[in-house]
N, C-alpha and C positions, 0 to 999 in steps of 0.2 A: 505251293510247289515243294515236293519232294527234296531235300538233300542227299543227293547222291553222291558216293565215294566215287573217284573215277579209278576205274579197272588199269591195275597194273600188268605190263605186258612183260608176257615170261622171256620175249626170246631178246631180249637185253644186253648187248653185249658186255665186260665189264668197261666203267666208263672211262679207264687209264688207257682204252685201246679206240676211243671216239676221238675225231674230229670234228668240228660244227661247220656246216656248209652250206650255203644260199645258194638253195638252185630255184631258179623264175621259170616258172613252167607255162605252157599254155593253159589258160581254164580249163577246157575238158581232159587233158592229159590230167592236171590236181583233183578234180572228182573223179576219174577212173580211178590215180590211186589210191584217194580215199575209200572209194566202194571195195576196188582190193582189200584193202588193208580192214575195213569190220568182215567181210567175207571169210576171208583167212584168218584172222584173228593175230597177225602180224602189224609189227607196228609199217607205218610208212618208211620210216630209215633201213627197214630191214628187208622191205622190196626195194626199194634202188641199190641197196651195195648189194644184195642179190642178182639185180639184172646189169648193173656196172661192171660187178664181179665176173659174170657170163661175158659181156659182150669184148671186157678187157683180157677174156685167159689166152688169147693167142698172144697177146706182147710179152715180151720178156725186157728186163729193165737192165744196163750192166754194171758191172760188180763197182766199179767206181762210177760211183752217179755224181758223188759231187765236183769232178774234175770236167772240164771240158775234155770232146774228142776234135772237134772241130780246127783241122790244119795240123794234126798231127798223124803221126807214121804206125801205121799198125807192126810191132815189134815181132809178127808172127811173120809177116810180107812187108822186106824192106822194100820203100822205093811205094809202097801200097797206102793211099790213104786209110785212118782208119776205119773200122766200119759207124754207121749212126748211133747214136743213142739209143733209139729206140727201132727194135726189127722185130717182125711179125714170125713166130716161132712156125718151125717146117715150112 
Protein backbone atom coordinates (compact mmCIF):
# COMPACT_ATOMS: atom_id res chain seq x y z
CA UNK A 1 0.00 0.00 0.00
CA UNK A 2 0.91 3.35 -1.14
CA UNK A 3 1.32 6.13 1.49
CA UNK A 4 -0.59 8.87 0.51
CA UNK A 5 -0.60 12.52 1.67
CA UNK A 6 -4.12 13.55 2.22
CA UNK A 7 -5.07 16.62 -0.12
CA UNK A 8 -5.47 19.76 1.70
CA UNK A 9 -8.59 21.69 0.90
CA UNK A 10 -8.07 25.24 -0.31
CA UNK A 11 -11.49 26.67 0.50
CA UNK A 12 -10.81 26.72 4.31
CA UNK A 13 -12.11 29.17 6.23
CA UNK A 14 -9.67 30.85 8.72
CA UNK A 15 -10.14 28.48 11.71
CA UNK A 16 -10.85 31.75 14.49
CA UNK A 17 -14.18 32.04 12.44
CA UNK A 18 -15.10 27.95 12.77
CA UNK A 19 -17.55 26.36 15.08
CA UNK A 20 -17.66 22.40 15.49
CA UNK A 21 -21.08 20.97 14.99
CA UNK A 22 -22.69 17.36 15.07
CA UNK A 23 -25.08 17.11 12.57
CA UNK A 24 -26.76 13.29 12.30
CA UNK A 25 -27.82 13.00 9.01
CA UNK A 26 -29.64 10.29 7.18
CA UNK A 27 -27.19 7.69 5.27
CA UNK A 28 -27.99 8.58 1.92
CA UNK A 29 -28.20 12.38 2.48
CA UNK A 30 -24.02 11.75 4.14
CA UNK A 31 -23.00 9.86 0.71
CA UNK A 32 -24.69 12.55 -1.37
CA UNK A 33 -22.64 14.95 0.46
CA UNK A 34 -19.67 13.16 0.30
CA UNK A 35 -19.95 12.43 -3.53
CA UNK A 36 -20.59 16.29 -3.60
CA UNK A 37 -17.88 17.30 -1.92
CA UNK A 38 -14.90 14.91 -4.10
CA UNK A 39 -17.07 16.16 -7.29
CA UNK A 40 -16.59 19.76 -6.37
CA UNK A 41 -13.49 19.53 -4.66
CA UNK A 42 -15.13 21.25 -1.68
CA UNK A 43 -14.71 20.28 1.64
CA UNK A 44 -18.06 18.86 3.22
CA UNK A 45 -18.40 21.84 6.01
CA UNK A 46 -18.24 24.14 3.01
CA UNK A 47 -21.43 22.73 1.44
CA UNK A 48 -23.58 22.75 4.44
CA UNK A 49 -22.76 26.50 5.63
CA UNK A 50 -23.16 27.12 1.90
CA UNK A 51 -26.63 25.54 1.75
CA UNK A 52 -27.49 26.81 5.57
CA UNK A 53 -26.18 30.00 4.49
CA UNK A 54 -28.86 30.04 1.39
CA UNK A 55 -31.63 28.44 3.08
CA UNK A 56 -31.00 31.04 6.28
CA UNK A 57 -30.61 34.70 4.14
CA UNK A 58 -34.35 35.39 4.53
CA UNK A 59 -34.03 35.68 8.58
CA UNK A 60 -32.58 38.53 10.03
CA UNK A 61 -31.58 38.35 13.74
CA UNK A 62 -32.02 41.73 16.07
CA UNK A 63 -29.50 44.08 17.24
CA UNK A 64 -29.95 42.81 20.77
CA UNK A 65 -29.84 39.10 20.62
CA UNK A 66 -28.71 38.67 23.95
CA UNK A 67 -31.67 40.39 25.85
CA UNK A 68 -35.00 38.83 25.95
CA UNK A 69 -38.06 40.58 23.83
CA UNK A 70 -40.71 38.28 25.18
CA UNK A 71 -43.55 40.44 27.39
CA UNK A 72 -41.99 43.51 26.65
CA UNK A 73 -43.25 46.84 24.88
CA UNK A 74 -41.96 47.71 21.48
CA UNK A 75 -40.65 51.56 22.41
CA UNK A 76 -41.45 52.53 18.64
CA UNK A 77 -45.64 51.34 19.32
CA UNK A 78 -46.44 52.10 22.93
CA UNK A 79 -49.08 49.82 24.39
CA UNK A 80 -47.49 47.33 21.17
CA UNK A 81 -45.84 44.09 21.99
CA UNK A 82 -42.56 43.81 20.99
CA UNK A 83 -41.89 42.19 17.67
CA UNK A 84 -40.04 38.37 17.74
CA UNK A 85 -36.83 37.54 17.68
CA UNK A 86 -36.56 36.28 14.82
CA UNK A 87 -38.68 37.58 11.48
CA UNK A 88 -38.37 36.47 8.03
CA UNK A 89 -37.03 39.67 5.98
CA UNK A 90 -39.68 41.36 3.40
Amino acid sequence: MANRKARRRVDSPASGDLVKLTLRLPRVTAQRLGVASVMTAESQSAIVARVLAAHLAGWRLPSNLGTSTVGTVDPDQPGEPAPPALRTAG
